[in-house]
N, C-alpha and C positions, 0 to 999 in steps of 0.2 A: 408450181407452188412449193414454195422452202417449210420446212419445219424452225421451231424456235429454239429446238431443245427444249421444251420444260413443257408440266401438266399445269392444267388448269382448273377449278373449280371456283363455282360463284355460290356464296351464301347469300340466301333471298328470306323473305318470308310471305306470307298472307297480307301484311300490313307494318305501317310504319309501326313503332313502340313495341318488336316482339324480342328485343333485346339481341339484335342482328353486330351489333355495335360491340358490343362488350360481350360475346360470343366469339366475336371475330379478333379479338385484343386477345382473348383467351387462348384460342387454337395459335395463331400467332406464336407468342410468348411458347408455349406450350412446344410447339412441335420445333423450335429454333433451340427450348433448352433439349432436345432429344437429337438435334445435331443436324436437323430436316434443313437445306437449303431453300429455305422459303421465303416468299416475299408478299406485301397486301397490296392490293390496290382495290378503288371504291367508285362508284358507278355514280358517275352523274356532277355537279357542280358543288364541291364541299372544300371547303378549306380544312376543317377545323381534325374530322377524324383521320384523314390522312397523316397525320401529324402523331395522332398516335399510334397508326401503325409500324410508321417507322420505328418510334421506340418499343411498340412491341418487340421485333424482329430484328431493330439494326440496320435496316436494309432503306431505302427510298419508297415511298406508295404515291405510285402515280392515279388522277386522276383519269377515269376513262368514261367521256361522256358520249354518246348513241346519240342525243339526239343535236350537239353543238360542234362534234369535231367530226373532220373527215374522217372514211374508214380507215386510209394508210395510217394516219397520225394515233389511231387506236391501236392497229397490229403494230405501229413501231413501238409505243408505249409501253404495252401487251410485254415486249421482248425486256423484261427487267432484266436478264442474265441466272435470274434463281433455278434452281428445278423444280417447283412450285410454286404457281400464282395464286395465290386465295383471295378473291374478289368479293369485298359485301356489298350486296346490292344497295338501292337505295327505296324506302318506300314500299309495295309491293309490288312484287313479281311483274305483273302487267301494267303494274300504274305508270305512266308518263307523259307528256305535256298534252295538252289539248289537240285537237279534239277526237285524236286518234291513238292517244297513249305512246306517241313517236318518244324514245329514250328511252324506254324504260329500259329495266334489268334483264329481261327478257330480249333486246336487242342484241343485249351485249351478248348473252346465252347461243344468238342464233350464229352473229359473227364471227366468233372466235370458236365456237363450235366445240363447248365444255358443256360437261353437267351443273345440274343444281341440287343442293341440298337446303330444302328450306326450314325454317326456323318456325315453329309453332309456338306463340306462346297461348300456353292449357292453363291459363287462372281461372279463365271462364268454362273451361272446356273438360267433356267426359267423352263420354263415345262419340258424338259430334267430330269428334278430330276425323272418324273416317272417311266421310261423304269430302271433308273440307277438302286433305291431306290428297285422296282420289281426285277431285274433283279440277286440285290446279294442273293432275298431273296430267292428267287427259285434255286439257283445256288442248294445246296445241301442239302437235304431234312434233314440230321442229324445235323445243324446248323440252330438253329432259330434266325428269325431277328425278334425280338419283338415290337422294337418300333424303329422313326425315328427323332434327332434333326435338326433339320434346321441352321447351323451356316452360320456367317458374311455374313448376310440379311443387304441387301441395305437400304432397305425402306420397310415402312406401305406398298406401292402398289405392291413392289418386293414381300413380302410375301404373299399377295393376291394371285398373281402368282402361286407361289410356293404350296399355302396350297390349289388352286383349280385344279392344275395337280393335289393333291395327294389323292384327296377328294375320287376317286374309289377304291382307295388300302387299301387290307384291314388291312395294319400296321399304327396302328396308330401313327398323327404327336404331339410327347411329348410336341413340343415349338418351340421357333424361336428365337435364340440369335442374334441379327442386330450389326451391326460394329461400336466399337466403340474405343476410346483411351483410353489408360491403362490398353490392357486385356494380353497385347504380356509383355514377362519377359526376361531379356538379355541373348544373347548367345555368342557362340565363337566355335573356330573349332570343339570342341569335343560335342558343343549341351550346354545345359544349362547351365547359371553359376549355382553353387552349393548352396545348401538351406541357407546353413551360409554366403553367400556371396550378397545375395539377399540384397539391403539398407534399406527397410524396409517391408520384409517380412512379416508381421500379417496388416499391411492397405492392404496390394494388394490384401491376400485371402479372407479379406474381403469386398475389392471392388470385385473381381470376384464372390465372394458367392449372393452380393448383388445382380449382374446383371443375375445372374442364376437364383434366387428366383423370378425376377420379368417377365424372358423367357421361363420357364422350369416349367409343372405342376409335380412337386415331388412328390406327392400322387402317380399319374397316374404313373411314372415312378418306383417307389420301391414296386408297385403291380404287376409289370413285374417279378420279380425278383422271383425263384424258388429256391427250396431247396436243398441244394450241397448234393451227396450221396459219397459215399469215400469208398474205398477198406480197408483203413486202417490207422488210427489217428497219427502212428510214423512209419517214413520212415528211410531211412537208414544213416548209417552217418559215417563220416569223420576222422577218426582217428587224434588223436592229436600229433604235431610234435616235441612234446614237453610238458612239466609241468606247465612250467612257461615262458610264451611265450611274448615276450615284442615287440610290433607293431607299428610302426610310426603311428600317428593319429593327422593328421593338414589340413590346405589348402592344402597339397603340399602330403598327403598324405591320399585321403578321402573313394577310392574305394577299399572297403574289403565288401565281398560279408559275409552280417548277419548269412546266413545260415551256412557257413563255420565256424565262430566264435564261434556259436552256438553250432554246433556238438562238436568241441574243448572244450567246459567248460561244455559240459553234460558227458566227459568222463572226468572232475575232472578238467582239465589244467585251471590255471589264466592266466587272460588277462592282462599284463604290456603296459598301452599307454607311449607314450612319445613324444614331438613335436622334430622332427629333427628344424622347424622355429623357435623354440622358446631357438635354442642350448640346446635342451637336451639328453643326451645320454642313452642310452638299460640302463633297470636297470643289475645293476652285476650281479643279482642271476638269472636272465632270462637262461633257454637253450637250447633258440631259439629265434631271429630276424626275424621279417618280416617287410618288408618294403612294402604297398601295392602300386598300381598305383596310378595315381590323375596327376598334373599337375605342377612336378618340374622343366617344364621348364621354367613356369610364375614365380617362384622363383629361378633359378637357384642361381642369386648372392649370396643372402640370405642363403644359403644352402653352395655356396663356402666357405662361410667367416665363419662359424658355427664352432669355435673350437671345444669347447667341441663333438658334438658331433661327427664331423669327429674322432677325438680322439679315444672316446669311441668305435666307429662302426671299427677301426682299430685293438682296443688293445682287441675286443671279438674273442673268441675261440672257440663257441657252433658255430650250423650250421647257417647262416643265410641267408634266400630268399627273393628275387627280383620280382615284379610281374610287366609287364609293366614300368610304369615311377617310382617306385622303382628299375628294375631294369636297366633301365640306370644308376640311381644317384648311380650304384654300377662300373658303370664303369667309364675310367679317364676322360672323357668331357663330357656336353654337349653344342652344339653351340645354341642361343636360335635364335628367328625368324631374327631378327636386325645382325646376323651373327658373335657375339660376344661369344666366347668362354669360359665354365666356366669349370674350377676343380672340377671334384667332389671324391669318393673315392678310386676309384682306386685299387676294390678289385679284379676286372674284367676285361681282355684285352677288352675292348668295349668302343668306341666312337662313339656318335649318334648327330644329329643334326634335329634344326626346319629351317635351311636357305631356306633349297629347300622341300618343302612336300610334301609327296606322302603318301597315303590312301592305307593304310592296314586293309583288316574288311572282317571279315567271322567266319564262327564255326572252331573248329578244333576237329584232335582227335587225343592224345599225347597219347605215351608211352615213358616211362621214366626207363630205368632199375638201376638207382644209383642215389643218391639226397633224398632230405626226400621224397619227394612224385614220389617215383617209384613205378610201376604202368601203367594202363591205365585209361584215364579221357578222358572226353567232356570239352571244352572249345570254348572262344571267343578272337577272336583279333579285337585290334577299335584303333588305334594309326596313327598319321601321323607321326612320325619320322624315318629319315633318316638313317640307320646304316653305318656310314662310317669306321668304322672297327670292326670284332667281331673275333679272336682268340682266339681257346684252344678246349677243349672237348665239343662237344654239348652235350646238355641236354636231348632232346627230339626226338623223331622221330615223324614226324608230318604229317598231310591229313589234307584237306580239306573236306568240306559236301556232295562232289560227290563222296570222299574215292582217289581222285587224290593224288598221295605222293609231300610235299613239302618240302623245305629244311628242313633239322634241325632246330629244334628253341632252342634259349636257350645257357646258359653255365655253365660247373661247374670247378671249381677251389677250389680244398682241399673244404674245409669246406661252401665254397661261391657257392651260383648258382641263376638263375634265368634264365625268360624268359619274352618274350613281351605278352606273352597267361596269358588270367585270368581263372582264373581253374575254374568250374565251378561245377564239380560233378564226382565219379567214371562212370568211362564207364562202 
């Protein structure tokens, strides 16, 4: 067993919403302006906060999911180069997929064999914190809770509270973040808006870095942090679908998982971006399209009226994939929330809609016998749209986390195909 060089530490909490997010943005920021070589990464299938960790820090935040990718491809991930990994978990601590909690943040905890400090948030809470705070930390003896933040603390006297229930336990309390305005970042159905869309992303990181620095003893906390041990520095990877591989990359097009990218251009393939919003078309010499997810329903118009590159994405001949809301904008509509109908390419019998929404979200596990990625893989669904018509050959054969079979997902049409699942890794 090799070392990575670098320490590790996973921020978790009791549950989703204890402000794990922008805690982790904080420390971040924070300990990168104090000169700390550190880097984020986040547990589990998320586009959207990896995005800002990078601009916390500077650095790349790799996803690292427990229950969708192999262990190599974790410990190779794991190896950012930084001398600090700071990992927020996702969810709580134990929570993960059905019907054995397989993923959670606690996998991650066991495999790479770091501590946890987890996030309390005390709105609701006084002495109660100790049984809770005690309670994860003894849950399982191969998961250590190392140390414990106190967030959206009322008051001087509410922490009092707080920090003298905790005063016999013997995890210590890192700090006390108390509630204030400006710490919350906008969202919308799918969770955050997107790092590029933020209005002024570098004051915020640096009001939350600020209010971390003045809650949080970061000595005390990156003393916690132990040293990631790793089966093995390069994991496995992903065949390229193509050479010269030309990919939507805009607002409307943001969720293309790095890793996948990665493996693509370590086996030679160049990456062609190109903005569908900005009407631009697949370069010619590409021979492959990928369109990834993201949220073309908040641009659908923009996207209808897109000559060029409707054009282009018609008049190509190489294969080209759909991932999520890529691949709706492969089929002929989508209606957006307002219940207004937009055009879109029409490579694909599929019409989807945001009028009425319904939440679709779970792991899946595809097999695919025709299409560029035949095969079996792990993957995720997280969409609210509608499908109100999908005709022709399905794509996939599909299960859910409990191994239950579900419809078909997916479709392929000659040269065209796609699905609402984000691929995530070979199975």
């Amino acid at each position: 067993m090799t070392r990575l060089g670098q320490n590790g530490l996973i921020l978790s909490a009791p549950s989703s919403g204890s402000g794990k997010t922008t805690l982790t943005l904080g420390l971040l920021r924070a300990l990168s302006r104090r000169g700390v070589d550190v880097s984020g990464a986040k547990s589990g299938p998320d586009y959207i906060d990896p995005r800002f960790h990078a601009a916390a820090c500077r650095r790349d935040c790799p996803n690292l999911d427990a229950w969708a990718m192999q262990p190599a491809r974790i410990n190779a991930l794991a190896a950012t180069g930084a001398d600090l990994l700071l990992i927020e978990g996702a969810m709580g601590l134990f929570d993960g997929a059905p019907p054995d909690g397989r993923g959670a943040t606690a996998d991650l905890a066991r495999q790479l064999g770091v501590p946890v400090v987890m996030v309390v948030d005390c709105a609701r809470l006084a002495h109660s914190v100790a049984p809770l705070v005690a309670g994860f930390a003894a849950h399982d003896r191969d998961v250590c809770v190392a140390g414990v933040i106190l967030n959206n603390v009322g008051s001087p006297r509410h922490e009092t509270m707080l920090r003298s229930a905790l005063k016999d336990n013997r995890i210590p309390v890192l700090g006390a973040v108390h509630r204030q305005a400006g710490m919350e970042h906008p969202s919308r159905h799918l969770g955050l808006v997107q790092a590029g869309e933020h209005p002024d992303l570098q004051a915020y990181l640096n009001r939350v870095a600020d209010a971390v620095e003045v809650a949080i003893d970061l000595d005390a906390m990156t003393e916690l942090a132990e040293p990631i041990p790793a089966l093995a520095q390069t994991g496995p990877q992903i065949s390229a679908p193509g050479k010269r591989i030309a990919i939507a990359s805009d607002r409307a097009f943001a969720f293309a998982y790095p890793h996948i990218l990665a493996d693509w251009q370590a086996e030679g393939a160049v990456i062609l971006p190109f903005s569908p919003l900005s009407d631009e078309t697949p370069d010619p010499t590409a021979d492959f399209i990928f369109l990834p997810g993201g949220y073309p329903e908040l641009h659908a118009e923009t996207l209808a009226t897109a000559r060029t590159f409707r054009a282009g994405m018609r008049a190509a001949t190489c294969p080209i994939y759909g991932e999520c809301g890529g691949y709706m904008v492969l089929g002929h509509a989508i209606t957006d929330k307002d219940g207004i109908r937009h055009a879109m390419l029409g490579l694909l019998d599929l019409e989807t809609s945001f009028a009425t929404r319904k939440l679709h979200l779970g792991y899946r596990s595809l097999t695919a016998t025709h299409g560029p990625f035949a095969g079996d893989w792990t993957a995720h669904e997280f969409h609210y749209a509608t499908t109100l018509r999908a005709e022709g050959t399905p794509l996939f054969t599909a299960y859910d986390a409990e191994g239950n079979a579900l419809p078909p997902m997916g479709l392929i049409r000659g040269h065209v195909s796609g699905s609402f699942a984000h691929l995530i890794d070979r199975a």
